[in-house]
N, C-alpha and C positions, 0 to 999 in steps of 0.2 A: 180715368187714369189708365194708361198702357204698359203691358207688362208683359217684354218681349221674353220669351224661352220658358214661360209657366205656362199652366194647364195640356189643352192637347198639342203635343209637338206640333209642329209647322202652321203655329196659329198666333197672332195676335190675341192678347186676352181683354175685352173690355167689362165691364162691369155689369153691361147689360147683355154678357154672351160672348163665343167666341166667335172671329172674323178671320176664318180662313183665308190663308195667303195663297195666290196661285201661285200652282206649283209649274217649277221651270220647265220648258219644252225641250232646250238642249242643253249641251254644256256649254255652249258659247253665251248663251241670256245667263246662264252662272256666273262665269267668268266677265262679263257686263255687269252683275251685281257685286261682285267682288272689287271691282275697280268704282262702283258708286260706292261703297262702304270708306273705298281708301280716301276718296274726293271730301266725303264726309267726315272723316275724324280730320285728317288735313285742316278743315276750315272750321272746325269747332279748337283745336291744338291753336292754331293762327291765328285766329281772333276775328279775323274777318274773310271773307269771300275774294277780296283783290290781293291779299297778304298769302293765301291758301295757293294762289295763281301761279303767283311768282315761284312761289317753292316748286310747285309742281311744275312749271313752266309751261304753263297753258293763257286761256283769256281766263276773267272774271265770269265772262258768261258761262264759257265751259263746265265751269265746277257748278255755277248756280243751275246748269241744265242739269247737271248729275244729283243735286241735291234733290231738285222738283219732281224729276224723275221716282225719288226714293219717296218723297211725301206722297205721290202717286199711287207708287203702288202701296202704300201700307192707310192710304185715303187718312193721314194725321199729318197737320204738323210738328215738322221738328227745330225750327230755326222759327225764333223771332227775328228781323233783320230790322236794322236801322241803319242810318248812313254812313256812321262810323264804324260800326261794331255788330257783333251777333249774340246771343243769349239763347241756349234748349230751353227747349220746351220739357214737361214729364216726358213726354213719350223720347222728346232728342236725346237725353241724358241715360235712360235706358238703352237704344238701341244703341247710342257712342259708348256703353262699357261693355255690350257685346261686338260691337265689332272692332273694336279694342282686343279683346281676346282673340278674336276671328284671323284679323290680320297678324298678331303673333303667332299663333299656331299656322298660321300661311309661309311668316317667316323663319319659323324654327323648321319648318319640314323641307323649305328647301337647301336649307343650313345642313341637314340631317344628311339630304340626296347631294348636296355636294360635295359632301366628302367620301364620296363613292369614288372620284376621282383625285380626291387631297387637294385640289389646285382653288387655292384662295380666290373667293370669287364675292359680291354682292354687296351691300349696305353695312360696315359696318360703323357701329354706335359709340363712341367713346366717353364718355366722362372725368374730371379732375377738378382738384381746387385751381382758386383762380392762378397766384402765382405762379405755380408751379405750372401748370400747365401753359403760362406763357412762356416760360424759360428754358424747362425742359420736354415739354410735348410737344407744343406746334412744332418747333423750331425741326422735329425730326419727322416731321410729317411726311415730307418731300422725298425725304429717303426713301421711305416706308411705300409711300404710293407708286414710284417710279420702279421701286422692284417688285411689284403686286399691282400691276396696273388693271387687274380687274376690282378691284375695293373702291368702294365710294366709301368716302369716310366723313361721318358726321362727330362733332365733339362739341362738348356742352361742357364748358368750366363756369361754375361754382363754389362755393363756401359752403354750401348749404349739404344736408346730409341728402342721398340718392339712392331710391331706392330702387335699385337696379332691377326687379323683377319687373313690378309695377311702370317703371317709366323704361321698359323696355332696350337696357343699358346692357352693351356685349362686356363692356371691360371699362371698368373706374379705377383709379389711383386713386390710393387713399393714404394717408401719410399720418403717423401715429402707434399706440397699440390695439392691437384686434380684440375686438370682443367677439363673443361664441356668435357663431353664423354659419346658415345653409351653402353659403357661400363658399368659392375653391379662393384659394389666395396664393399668389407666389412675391418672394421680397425678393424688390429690384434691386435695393441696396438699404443701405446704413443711415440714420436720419437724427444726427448731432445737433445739436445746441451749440453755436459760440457766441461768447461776449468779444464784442471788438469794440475800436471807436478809433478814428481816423489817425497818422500821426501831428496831424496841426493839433489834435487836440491835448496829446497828452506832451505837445510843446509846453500848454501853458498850464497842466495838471500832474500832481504825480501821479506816476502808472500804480496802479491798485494789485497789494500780493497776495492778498485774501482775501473771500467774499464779501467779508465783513467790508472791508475798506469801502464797497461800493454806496456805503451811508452816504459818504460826504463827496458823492459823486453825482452830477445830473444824468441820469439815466431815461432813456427814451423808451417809451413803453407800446408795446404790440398788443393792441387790444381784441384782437382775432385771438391769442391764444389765453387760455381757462386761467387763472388769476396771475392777470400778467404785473401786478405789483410785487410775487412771487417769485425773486428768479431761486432756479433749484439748483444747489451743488451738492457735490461727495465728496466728505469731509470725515476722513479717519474711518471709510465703510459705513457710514450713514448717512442718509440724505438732511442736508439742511437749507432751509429758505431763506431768501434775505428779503426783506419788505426794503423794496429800493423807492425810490421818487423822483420824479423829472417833471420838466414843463412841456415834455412834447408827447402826444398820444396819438397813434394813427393806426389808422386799421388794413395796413397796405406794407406787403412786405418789402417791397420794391421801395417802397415811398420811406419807406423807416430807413432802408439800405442807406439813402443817397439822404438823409439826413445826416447817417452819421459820418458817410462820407466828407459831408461840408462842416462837419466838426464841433457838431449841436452837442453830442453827449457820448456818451456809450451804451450800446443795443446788444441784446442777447437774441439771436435770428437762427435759425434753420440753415445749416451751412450750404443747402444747395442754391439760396438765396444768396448769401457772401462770396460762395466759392470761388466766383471771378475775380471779385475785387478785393480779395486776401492773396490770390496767383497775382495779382498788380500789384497790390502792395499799397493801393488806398486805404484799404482795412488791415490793422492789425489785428492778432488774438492777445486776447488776455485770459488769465486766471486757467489754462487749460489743464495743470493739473488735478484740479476743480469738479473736471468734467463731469455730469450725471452719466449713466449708462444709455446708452442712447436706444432711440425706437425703429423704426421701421418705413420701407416707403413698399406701398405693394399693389400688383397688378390682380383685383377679386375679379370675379367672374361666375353668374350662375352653373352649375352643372353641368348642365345643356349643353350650356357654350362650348365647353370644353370639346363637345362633337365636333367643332365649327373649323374646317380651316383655316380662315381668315382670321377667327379668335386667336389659334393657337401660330398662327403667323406672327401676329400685332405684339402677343403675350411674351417671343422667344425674339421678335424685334428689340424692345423696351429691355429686357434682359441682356441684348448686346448694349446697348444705347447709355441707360441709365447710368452703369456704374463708370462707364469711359468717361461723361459728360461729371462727371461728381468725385475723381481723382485728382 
């Protein structure tokens, strides 16, 4: 078993002894290893060798020469390869958490030297939930990039939680209340709850005046949010729940929207989700003086970041962007 950055520094450690690594000649065989480390996590991250390519926009061979090259010198495999797919080896899996750190600290220091001149420059990283970030993030991307045209800009939406240190994330939206974190945050806006439901449908139902009334109502249930049989009002200064019931359950805020659009039931949605289609007038509101106190939508960002011009561009973008888009 190999075990890269233990025992004596600048050595592989094997079990029967240390295996000195040659040490580099100049800075330029550095900077050649520093570009096989990135070739490296690339196609370990991408799953395969031709998938690694395209990112990078080079051949398959290319990277597999920068891999072989890396087995070379350290005389171990680190890539089982098969035709589909690639699998580390012990020793692959080690050296991809080190050079995992290696290439962040490559990218935090020249984030650091960039802003020696403030002019937003380089890779930045984005993260969001799904919807939202089709609705209100891509959509302002174009903006953003055309007036910062030195920013590459990567963005990853998900549902899932991000942990932004670890998978190497400049700036996540995250929509809800914050719990305690190393994390900076700033709130791009206001993030309400409404119940609506189409006007065809309250054609052929009465419109409901209290929560309560929602019993004898088909209500369409969001199953992305935490007990969505739950809806929550404030009622006389205290929070009260209603266990509602419907036949239609979906995990897609989008997809709930345009249900209750075609007049399936009534939905209780995240108003940056309805916002449009309540300025059209396909959705109405209901029960709004009802309303719970509402949470948050916000732009976190490690510490670091906050060095970053390009962060602190993207950060004071979205703080133009958001609340115009959510009025």
């Amino acid at each position: 078993m190999v075990c890269l950055g233990r025992g004596i520094p600048g050595t592989l450690t094997r079990r029967s002894g240390p295996v000195p690594i040659r040490k580099q000649s100049s800075p330029f065989q550095a900077f050649d290893r520093l570009q096989g480390f990135a070739f490296f996590v690339c196609a370990v991250e991408e799953g395969s060798l031709s998938a690694a390519a395209r990112k990078l926009g080079v051949t398959p061979s290319a990277v597999s020469k920068r891999v072989g090259t890396l087995e070379s010198a350290f005389g171990l495999p680190l890539l089982q390869r098969t035709t589909r797919r690639i699998a580390l080896t012990d020793a692959g899996m080690q050296l991809y958490e080190r050079c995992v750190r290696i290439l962040r600290d490559v990218r935090e220091t020249e984030d650091m030297i960039g802003t020696l001149n403030d002019h937003p420059r380089g890779r930045l990283m984005i993260a969001g939930p799904v919807i939202f970030g089709e609705m209100h993030i891509a959509p302002v991307l174009p903006s953003f990039m055309m007036r910062y045209p030195d920013v590459q800009v990567d963005l990853s939406l998900s549902d899932r939680f991000v942990d932004l240190l670890s998978e190497r994330i400049d700036v996540a939206v995250r929509i809800g209340r914050l719990e305690d974190s190393s994390l900076l945050a700033l709130q791009l806006a206001k993030n309400r709850m409404v119940v609506c439901c189409s006007p065809s449908y309250l054609e052929h139902h009465p419109e409901p005046e209290a929560p309560d009334d929602l019993l004898r109502h088909n209500c369409l249930l969001y199953t992305v949010a935490g007990r969505q049989n739950d809806w929550l009002f404030r009622i006389e200064g205290s929070d009260h729940a209603v266990p509602v019931t419907g036949s239609l359950r979906l995990d897609h805020g989008g997809a709930l929207r345009e249900a209750a659009i075609g007049g399936l039931g009534i939905a209780r949605l995240p108003y940056f989700i309805v916002a449009d289609a309540l300025r059209r007038g396909t959705l109405r509101p209901l029960l709004e003086d009802f309303g719970p106190a509402p949470s948050g939508i916000y732009a976190m960002y490690p510490r670091l970041a906050k060095q970053s011009a390009k962060v602190r561009a993207f950060i004071s973008f979205l703080h133009e962007e958001i609340p115009r888009r959510l009025t």
